[in-house]
Every structure is written in C-alpha cells, then in structure tokens.
N, C-alpha and C positions, 0 to 999 in steps of 0.2 A: 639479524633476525628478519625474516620478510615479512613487508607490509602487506596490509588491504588497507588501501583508500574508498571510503565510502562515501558516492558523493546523493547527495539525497536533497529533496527541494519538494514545493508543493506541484501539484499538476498542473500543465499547462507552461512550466516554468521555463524549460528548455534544456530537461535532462540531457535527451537521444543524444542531440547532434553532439553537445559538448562532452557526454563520456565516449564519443565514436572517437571523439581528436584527443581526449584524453588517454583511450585505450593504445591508440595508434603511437601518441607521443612517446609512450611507456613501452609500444612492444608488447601489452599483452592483452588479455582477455577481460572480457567481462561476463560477472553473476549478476542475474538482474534478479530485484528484490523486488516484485510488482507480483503481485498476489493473482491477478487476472491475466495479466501477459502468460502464465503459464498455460492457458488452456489454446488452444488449438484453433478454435471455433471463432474466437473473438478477438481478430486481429484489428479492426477498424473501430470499434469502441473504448478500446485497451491501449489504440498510438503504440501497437507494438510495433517494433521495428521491422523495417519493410525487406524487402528479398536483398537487397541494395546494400542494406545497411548490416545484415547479417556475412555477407559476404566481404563486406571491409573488416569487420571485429567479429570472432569467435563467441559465442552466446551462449552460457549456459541458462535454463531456466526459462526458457521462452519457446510457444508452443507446444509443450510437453506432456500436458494431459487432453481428458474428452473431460466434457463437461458432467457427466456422471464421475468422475474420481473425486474420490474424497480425499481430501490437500489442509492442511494443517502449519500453524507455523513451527507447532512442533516438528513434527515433519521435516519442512523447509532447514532446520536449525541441524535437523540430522544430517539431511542429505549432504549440506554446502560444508558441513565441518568434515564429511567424510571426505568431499570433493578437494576442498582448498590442498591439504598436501601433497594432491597428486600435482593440481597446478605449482605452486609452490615451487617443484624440482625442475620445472624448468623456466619460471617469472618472478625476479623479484620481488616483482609488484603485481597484486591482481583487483582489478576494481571491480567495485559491488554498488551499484548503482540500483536508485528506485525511490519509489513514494509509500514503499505500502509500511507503515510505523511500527507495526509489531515484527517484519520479516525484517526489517533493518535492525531491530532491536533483539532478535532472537539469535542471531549472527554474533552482533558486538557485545551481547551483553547475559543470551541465555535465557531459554524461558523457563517463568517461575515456576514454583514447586507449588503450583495452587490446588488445593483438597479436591480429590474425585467428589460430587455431586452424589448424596445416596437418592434411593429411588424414590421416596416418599418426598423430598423436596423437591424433584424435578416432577411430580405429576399434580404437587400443589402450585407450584407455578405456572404448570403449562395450562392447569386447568383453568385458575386466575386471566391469563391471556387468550382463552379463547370465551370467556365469557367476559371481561369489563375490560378486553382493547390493551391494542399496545401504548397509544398516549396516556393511558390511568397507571399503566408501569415504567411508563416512561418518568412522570411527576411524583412514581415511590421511590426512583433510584435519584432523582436529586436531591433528594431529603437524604437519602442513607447515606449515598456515595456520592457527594456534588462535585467532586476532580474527575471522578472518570465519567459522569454528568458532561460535564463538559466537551469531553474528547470524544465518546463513542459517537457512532453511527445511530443518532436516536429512530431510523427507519431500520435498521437490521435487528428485527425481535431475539435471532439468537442469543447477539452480544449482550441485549437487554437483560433477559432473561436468563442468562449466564450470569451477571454479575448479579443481578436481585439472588440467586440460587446460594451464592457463596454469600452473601449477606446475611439472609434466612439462616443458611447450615451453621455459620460461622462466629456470628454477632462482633464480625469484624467486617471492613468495608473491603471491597476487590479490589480498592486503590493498593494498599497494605499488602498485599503478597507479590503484586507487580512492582513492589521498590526494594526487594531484595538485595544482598551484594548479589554486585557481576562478576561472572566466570571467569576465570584468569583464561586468557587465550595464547595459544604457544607463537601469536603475531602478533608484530604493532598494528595498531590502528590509527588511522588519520582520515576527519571528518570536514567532508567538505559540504557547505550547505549552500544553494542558492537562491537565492530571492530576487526579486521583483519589486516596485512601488507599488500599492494595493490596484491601483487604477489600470499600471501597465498589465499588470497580472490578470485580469481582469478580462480586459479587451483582448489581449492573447488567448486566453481560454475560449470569449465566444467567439471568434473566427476561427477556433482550432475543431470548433462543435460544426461549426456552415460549414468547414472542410469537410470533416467524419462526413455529414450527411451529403455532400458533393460526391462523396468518397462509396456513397451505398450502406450508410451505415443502417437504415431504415429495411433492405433486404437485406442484411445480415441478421437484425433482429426478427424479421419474416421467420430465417432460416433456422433460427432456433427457440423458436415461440413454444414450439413442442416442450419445450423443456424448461417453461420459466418458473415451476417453482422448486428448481433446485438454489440450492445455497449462491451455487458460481453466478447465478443471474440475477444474484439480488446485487446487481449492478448499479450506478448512472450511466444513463445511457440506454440500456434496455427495457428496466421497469418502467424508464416513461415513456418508451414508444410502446410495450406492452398494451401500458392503457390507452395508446391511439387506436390500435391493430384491436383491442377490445369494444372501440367504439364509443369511450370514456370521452376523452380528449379531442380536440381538433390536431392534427400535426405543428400548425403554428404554434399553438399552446404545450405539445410534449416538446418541439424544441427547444422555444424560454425555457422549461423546467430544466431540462437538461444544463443550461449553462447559469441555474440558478443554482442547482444542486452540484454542482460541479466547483463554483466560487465556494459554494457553503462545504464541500469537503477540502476545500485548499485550507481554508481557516480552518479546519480541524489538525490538518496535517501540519501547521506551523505553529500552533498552540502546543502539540505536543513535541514538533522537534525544538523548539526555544525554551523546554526545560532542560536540554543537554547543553552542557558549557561547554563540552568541547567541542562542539561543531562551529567551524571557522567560515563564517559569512561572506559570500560575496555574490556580485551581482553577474549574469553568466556571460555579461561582454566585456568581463574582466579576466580573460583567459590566459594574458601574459602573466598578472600577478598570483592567478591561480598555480600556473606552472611551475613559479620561481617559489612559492608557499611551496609545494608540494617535493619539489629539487632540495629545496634545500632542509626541510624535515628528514625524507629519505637521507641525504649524506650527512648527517650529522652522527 
C-alpha cells in the first residue's frame, strides 16, 4: 500500500530544508499543508519556498491562489485526496509537509461533519461582536469550550465566532464534533513531528523575522495593504506591519509583535500536535535516525 509521510512541526522549526532532503531521499514530491503558502502574493511572510527550492522538489499547493479566493480546509481535504492517486502511480511515497493543524488533519484524518450554522445564530453572533468586541467572545468561548479555548487563534474573530455559533445552535461544545472517528484512508500514514527546545525555537523564529524584513517583507505588506481585510491577511506578519503602514505602531514595535506572535502561534501549534500519539518526535538535526524510522516503517 503507498504511504504519505507527514512531516509537520511548529514554525520557525525547520520544515523547508529538511522535507527538500527528505523529498529528494524518497524520490518524490511534496504537498505542502501551509494554509498561507498557498496564495501567490505572500511569499516572504509565509517562508514559502523559494524559486531554488521549488526546482529541486515538485510542489504541490504552493502559490496557487490570489488573495481574493476563498480556500477552505474542506477544500484542501478535497483537492489533496483527488491529487494523492494520481501521485501514488508513480511514488511510493509522497510527503505532506506543513504547520497549518486543521490542513494536516483534514488530510489524515477528514473534516468533521460539523452542523451548517442557521441564519438567526450567525446574525446574533455577529451582532454581539460588533457591539461588545472580540475579547468579551473571546472569555464566552472559554467558559463553553475551554479545549478549543486553548488552541484557536483568539485574534481571528471568524474561528471565534464560528465555534461560539455551534455552541449557541447546538448546546454542545465545537470541541465535540472535531473528535469524531477518522476516515479510513486507502494509504498508510507515518508521522513525523519536529521539535526544538523552547529557547532554541525561539531565537530561530526571531532571526527568521530580521531575515523576512532583510528580505522586504514590510514592501510586501505595502503591496498588499489594499486588501487587508480579507480573511488570507488576517496573518502574523501583515496585520502588525498593517498597523505600522496605519500609523498605530513604530516599526520597531510591529516587529517585536511579529516574533511575539509568531512564538505564541508555535505554542498553539504544538499543544494541538501533542494530542496525536502517533506523531513520532524528533529534533530536525536528527536526520539520519529520521531516515532509518522512516526506511524501515516503509519495508516492513
């Protein structure tokens, strides 16, 4: 049966280079599972992979919208399950590399069957959030739902306001429909997770931010200011140079954010990959033991 290896890690960690030798070792390609690498516009904030690096390894998933398309992990879950067979018949093995939690998990495991929202709960919500703030729904969803409290994005009002909605409709928590069984998939799966010591993690991230802005990341976000209150820009990385380019911020001050918010979404992203036990841990300058883990699952 063909595998997908899915190697996934917080950001900052040191995906790129190691699924580029990892792709290479194998022979084949990579899906990348990064929910912002897919848009076009946002190659320097996103550490999407560079012209360099796309020409060593085949890349699905990177680049591939404008930032007006609207992208889903449903979506995502469709497209990669349509894709994988075709790769399949001629890789073994194909890896799926990324940080984004629900596109890795929509992959391996299928997204849930959570209740369409009717109209009379989404306009008492919406209404609620434009009059008492998203911090006063942000401290109603950790009283209902304090697990996914935990894990979301408490500056992205959608997510917010998406699970308050299913709580409201439902008088069940949003946790509750995201722990369904998972899909049986017609491939094995093997999870590879990487980590860091908080510290190294850490200091990796903010030089990886003084690069991005070494890099232009501050004219990139020039370049698409026009369009910051679409969903794809409720970014890190853009919404705090935003509020420089608004005249909020000193730039000194949006960069700290940036590599404060940036540690504070790694510790979201590892709280949620450390509830799956099969993700097998390793540190990413462990590449020989990661290989012979991976050699010798496949030949078994």
């Amino acid at each position: 049966m063909p595998t997908l290896i899915t190697l996934i890690g917080p950001t900052g960690v040191g995906k790129t280079e190691l699924s580029l030798r990892l792709a290479e070792a194998f022979s084949t390609c990579i899906v990348s599972a990064d929910s912002r690498q897919l848009y076009a516009d946002l190659k320097i904030g996103t550490a999407a992979p560079t012209p360099g690096q796309l020409a060593r390894v085949r890349h699905y998933f990177v680049g591939t919208l404008q930032l007006t398309d609207y992208y889903s992990a449903a979506r995502y879950e469709e497209e990669v399950m349509k894709l994988l067979p075709d790769l399949f018949k001629s890789h073994q093995v194909v890896l799926l590399s990324g940080g984004s939690m629900m596109y890795v998990d929509a992959v391996c495991k299928g997204i849930d069957d959570i209740p369409t929202v009717d109209a009379d709960t989404r306009d008492l919500l919406l209404r609620r959030y434009e009059s008492e703030g998203l911090e006063r729904l942000c401290a109603e969803l950790r009283l209902l739902d304090p697990e996914y409290y935990r894990i979301v994005d408490l500056k992205n009002p959608k997510r917010v306001i998406h699970a308050l909605e299913i709580c409201y409709m439902t008088g069940r928590t949003y946790t509750s429909f995201r722990m369904q069984t998972p899909k049986k998939r017609p491939f094995h799966i093997i999870k590879v997770g990487l980590t860091r010591p908080r510290e190294e993690l850490y200091d990796r991230i903010n030089r990886r931010v003084d690069q991005m802005m070494a890099d232009g990341l501050l004219e990139e976000a020039r370049r698409v200011y026009p369009y910051r209150a679409l969903n794809s820009l409720n970014t890190v990385g853009y919404k705090e140079l935003f509020k420089y380019i608004d005249g909020e911020w000193t730039l000194p001050f949006a960069v700290e954010k940036i590599k404060q918010n940036s540690r504070i979404y790694s510790r979201k992203q590892m709280t949620w990959f450390k509830r799956d036990a099969d993700i097998r841990w390793f540190h990413p300058e462990q590449e020989a033991e990661i290989l012979a883990y991976l050699r010798g699952y496949i030949l078994e």
